[in-house]
C-alpha positions as CSV (number, residue, x, y, z in Angstrom):
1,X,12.2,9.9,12.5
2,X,9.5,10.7,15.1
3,X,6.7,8.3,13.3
4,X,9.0,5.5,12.8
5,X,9.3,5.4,16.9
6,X,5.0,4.8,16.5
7,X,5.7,2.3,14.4
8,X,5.1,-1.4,15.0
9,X,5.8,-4.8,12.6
10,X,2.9,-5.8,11.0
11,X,1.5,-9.2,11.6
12,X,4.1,-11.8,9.7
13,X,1.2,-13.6,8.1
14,X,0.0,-10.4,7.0
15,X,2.8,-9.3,5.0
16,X,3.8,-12.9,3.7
17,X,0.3,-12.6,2.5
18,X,0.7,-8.9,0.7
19,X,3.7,-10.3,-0.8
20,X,3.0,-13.5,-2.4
21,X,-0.4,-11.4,-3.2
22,X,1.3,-9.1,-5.3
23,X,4.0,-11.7,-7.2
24,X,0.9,-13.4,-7.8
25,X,-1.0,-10.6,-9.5
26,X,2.2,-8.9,-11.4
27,X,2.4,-13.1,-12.5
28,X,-0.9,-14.3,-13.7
29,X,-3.1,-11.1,-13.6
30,X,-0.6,-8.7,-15.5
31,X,-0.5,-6.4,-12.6
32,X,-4.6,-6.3,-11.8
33,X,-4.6,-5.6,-8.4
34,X,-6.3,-8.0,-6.0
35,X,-9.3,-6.9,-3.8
36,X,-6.3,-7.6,-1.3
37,X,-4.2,-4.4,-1.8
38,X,-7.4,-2.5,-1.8
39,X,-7.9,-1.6,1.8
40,X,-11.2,0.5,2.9
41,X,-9.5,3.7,4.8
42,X,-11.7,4.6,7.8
43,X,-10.9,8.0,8.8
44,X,-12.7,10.6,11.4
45,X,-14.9,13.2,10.0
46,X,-17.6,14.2,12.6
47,X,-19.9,15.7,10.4
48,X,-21.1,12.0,8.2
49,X,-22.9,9.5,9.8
50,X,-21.3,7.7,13.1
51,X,-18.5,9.9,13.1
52,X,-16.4,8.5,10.5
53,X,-16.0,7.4,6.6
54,X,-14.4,5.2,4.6
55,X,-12.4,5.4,1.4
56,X,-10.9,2.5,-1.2
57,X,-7.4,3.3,-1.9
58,X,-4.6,1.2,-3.0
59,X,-1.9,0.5,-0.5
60,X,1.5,-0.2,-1.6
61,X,4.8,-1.7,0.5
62,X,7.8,0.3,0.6
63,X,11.1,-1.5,0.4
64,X,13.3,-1.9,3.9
65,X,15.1,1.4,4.6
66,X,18.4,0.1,3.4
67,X,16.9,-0.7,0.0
68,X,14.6,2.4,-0.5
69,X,17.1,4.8,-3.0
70,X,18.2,1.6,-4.7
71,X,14.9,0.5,-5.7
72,X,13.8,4.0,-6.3
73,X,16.5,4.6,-8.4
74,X,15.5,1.1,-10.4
75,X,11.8,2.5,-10.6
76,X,13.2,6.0,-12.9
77,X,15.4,4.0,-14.7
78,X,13.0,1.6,-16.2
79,X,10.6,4.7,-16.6
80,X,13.2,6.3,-18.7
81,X,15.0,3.8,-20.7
82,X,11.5,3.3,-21.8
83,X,9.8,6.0,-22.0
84,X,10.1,6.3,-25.7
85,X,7.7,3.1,-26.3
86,X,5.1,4.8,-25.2
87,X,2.9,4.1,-21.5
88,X,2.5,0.2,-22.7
89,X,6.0,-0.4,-23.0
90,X,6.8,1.1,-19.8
91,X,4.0,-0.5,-17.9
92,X,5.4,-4.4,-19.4
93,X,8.6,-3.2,-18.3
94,X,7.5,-2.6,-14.8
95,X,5.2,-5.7,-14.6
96,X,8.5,-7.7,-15.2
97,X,10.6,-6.0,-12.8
98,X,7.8,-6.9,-9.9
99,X,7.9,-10.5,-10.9
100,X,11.0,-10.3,-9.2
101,X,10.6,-7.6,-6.6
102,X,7.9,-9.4,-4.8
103,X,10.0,-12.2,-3.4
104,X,10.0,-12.4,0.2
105,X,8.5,-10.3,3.3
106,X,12.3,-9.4,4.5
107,X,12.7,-7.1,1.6
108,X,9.9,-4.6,2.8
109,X,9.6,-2.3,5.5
110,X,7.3,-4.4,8.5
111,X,5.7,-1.3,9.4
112,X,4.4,0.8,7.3
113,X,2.2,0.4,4.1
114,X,1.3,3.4,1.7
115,X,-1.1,5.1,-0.9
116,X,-0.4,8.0,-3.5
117,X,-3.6,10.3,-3.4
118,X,-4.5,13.8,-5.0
119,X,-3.4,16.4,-2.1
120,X,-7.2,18.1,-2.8
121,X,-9.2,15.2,-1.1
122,X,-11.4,15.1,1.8
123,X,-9.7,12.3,3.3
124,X,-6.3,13.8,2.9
125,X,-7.9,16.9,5.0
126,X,-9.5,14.7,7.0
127,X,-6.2,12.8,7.6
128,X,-4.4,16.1,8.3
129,X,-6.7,16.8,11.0
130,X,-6.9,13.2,12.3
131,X,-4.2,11.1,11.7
132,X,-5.2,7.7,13.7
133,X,-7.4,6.0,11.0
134,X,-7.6,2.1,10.2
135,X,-7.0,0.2,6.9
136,X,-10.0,-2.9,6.8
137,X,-9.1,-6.0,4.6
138,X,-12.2,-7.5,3.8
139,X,-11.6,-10.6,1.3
140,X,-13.7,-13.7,1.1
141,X,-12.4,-15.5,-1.8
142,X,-13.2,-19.4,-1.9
143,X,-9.8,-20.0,-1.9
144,X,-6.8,-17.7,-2.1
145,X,-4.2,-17.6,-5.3
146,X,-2.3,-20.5,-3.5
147,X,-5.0,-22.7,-2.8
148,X,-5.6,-21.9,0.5
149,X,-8.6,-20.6,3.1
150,X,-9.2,-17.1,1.2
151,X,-11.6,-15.6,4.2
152,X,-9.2,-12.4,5.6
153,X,-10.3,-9.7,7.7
154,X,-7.8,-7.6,9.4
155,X,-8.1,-4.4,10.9
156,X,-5.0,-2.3,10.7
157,X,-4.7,0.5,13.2
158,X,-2.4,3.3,11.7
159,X,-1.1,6.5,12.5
160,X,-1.1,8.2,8.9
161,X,1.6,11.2,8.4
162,X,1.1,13.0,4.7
163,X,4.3,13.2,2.7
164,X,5.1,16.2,-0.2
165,X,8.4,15.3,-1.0
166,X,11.5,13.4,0.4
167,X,12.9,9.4,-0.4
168,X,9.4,7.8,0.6
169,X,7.6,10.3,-1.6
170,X,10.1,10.0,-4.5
171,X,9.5,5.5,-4.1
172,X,5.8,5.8,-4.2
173,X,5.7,8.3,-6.8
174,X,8.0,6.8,-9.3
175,X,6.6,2.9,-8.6
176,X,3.2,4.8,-9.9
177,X,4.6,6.7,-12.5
178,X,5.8,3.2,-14.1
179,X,1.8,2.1,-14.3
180,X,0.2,5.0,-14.3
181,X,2.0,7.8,-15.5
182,X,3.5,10.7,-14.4
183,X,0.9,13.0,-11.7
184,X,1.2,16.5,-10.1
185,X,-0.4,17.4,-7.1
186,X,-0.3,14.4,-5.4
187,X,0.7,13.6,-1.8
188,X,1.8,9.9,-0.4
189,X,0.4,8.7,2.9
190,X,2.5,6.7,5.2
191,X,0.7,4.2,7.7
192,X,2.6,3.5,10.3
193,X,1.0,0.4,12.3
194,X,0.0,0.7,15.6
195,X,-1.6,-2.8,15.6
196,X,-4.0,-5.3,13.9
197,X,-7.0,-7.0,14.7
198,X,-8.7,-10.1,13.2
199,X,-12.6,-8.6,12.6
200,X,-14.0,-12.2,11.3
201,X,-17.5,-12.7,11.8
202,X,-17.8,-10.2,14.6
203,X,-14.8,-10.6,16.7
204,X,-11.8,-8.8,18.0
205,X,-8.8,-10.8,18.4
206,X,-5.6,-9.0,18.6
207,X,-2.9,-10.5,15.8
């Protein structure tokens, strides 16, 4: 694939973070998401303000390319099998599942992270038309979920590419369908990383 060439590991800290972020969420939080998996997109559009806007989405991991179909294929079946329960039954299903799924950082793909959008957005035009964009993790918890210094800002560099179909769409679409139903009209946006930045208090540091 031409993108995955772009493509670059994330910072290991990073996505030991998102990890144990998300096991600790499906855990004790009943799948809440974290302001930690809820990235500010930063995307060109010369037309607003300095040049550029920003945009809360909800990023997601993909599993390592070996393990994509697999998991997939475990995403529809616990979407079927309990389907007749009703949306509750399928969403407990699916919380239980990622207190397992969320188990260590080798099990994901290091270099991409993701979001399921409606294809009519502005930013999914605006993506279109400018594909280098940045993810900003802004969290200043106390302390983290494992006791630890919760202060985390990372800039992620990406290069996005817009997906309508194929095995990354189908993951993304049916990990969401187990929580949020089943959606039309929706693309799934790929970020590959291009490289990462520590932004605390002002500085630039390279991670």
């Amino acid at each position: 694939m031409l993108f995955r060439t772009l493509a670059t590991p994330l910072p290991p800290g990073f996505m030991d973070w998102q990890v144990r972020l998300r096991r600790w969420t499906a855990e004790s939080r009943d799948g809440a998401p974290h302001v930690g998996v809820v990235p500010l997109l930063l995307v060109r559009q010369r037309r607003f303000g300095p040049g550029a806007t920003g945009h809360s989405i909800v990023c997601g991991l993909l599993p390592r390319e070996e393990d994509l179909v697999r998991c997939t294929a475990d995403f529809r079946d616990l979407y079927e099998r309990h389907r007749e329960g009703g949306a509750r039954t399928i969403y407990d299903a699916g919380i239980d599942y990622l207190k397992t799924y969320y188990r260590t950082p080798d099990a994901f793909d290091a270099g991409t992270l993701t979001t399921l959008l409606p294809k009519d957005l502005p930013v999914v035009d605006a993506l279109a038309a400018h594909p280098d964009c940045a993810l900003l993790f802004h969290v200043f918890d106390i302390l983290d979920e494992n006791g630890e210094d919760g202060v985390r800002c990372t800039q992620v560099n990406c290069r996005a590419e817009i997906l309508e179909s194929g095995p990354v769409y189908e993951n993304v679409w049916w990990h969401n369908a187990l929580f949020h139903g089943m959606v039309s009209d929706h693309v799934v946006v790929r970020f590959h990383h291009r490289g990462s930045l520590d932004t605390r208090f002002g500085i630039l540091q390279s991670l």
